[in-house]
N, C-alpha and C positions, 0 to 999 in steps of 0.2 A: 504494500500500500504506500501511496504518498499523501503526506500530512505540506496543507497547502495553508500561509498565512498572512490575510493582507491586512497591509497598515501604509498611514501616511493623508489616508481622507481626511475632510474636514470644512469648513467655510472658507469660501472666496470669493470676490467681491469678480462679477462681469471684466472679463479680459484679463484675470491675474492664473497664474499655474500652479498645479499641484504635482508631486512624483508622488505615484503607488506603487510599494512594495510587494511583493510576491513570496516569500520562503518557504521552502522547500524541505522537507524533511522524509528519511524513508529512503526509498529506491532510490538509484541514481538519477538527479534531476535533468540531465545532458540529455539521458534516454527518451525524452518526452518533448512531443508540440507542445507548446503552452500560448493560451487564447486568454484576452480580459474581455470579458461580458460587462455589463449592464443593464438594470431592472429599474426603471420607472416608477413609482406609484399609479396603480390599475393597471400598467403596459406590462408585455410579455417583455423576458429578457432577453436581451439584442446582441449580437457579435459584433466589438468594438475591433481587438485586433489579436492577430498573431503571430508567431514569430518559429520556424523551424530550431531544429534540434543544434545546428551550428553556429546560428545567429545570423545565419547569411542570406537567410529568405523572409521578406515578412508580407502582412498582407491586411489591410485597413478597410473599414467602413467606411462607406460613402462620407457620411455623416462627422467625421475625426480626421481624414485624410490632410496631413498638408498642418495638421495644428497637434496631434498628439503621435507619439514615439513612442516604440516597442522595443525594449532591450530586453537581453539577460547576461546574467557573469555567470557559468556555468561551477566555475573556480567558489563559487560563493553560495553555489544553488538557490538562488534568487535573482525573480525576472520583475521589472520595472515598467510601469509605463509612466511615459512624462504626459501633463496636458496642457497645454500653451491657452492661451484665448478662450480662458474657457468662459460659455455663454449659460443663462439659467435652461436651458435643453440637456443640458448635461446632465444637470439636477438625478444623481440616480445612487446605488448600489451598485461597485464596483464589487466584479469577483474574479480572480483569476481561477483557471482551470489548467489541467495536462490530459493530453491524449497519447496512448501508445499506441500509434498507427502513421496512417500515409497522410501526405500532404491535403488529399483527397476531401471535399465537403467540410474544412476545419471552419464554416459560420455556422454549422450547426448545433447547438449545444448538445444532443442527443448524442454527440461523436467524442467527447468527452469524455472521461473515466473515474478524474478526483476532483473538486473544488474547494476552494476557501470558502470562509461562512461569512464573505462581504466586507466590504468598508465602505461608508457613506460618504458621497461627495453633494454636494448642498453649494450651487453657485448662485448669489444673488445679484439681482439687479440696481 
């Protein structure tokens, strides 16, 4: 199993950034896609982004493309996402995930294996 742990949400005022933390604990974290989702109040949870096993492929939502960044340090087993500009749409639960599988369908959260139990991000106007 992996034990997945995010930190770093919190309040920020329209256009200012936050970095979210990932930690990783258990299996080897290198072995695994890891994706950050996203949960609204009333909306279903949406695929922000994800990043391959090497750090050398990633892959964004429409919606985050161009204003938030996918890392990881494998060396540290903890993956990052930065978010720049961020606007009250944001407004959600952040969660990171791992999948041990192929590149293949990673917006699907069904394709996933572990997640973190969220960290709130609250952007105000």
């Amino acid at each position: 199993q992996v034990q997945l742990v995010e930190s770093g949400g919190g309040v920020v005022q329209a256009g200012g950034s936050l970095r979210l933390s990932c930690a990783a604990s258990g299996r080897t974290f290198s072995n695994y896609i890891m994706g950050w989702f996203r949960q609204a109040p009333g909306k279903e949870r949406e695929f922000v982004a994800a990043i391959n096993r090497s750090a050398g492929r990633t892959y964004y939502a429409d919606s985050v493309r161009g204003r938030f960044t996918i890392s990881r340090d494998n060396a540290k087993n903890t993956g990052y996402l930065q978010m720049d500009s961020l606007n009250p749409e944001d407004t959600a639960v952040y969660s990171c995930a791992v999948r041990d599988g192929s590149w293949y369908s990673i917006i699907m959260t069904s394709n996933y294996d572990y997640w973190g139990q969220g960290t709130q991000v609250t952007v105000s106007s």
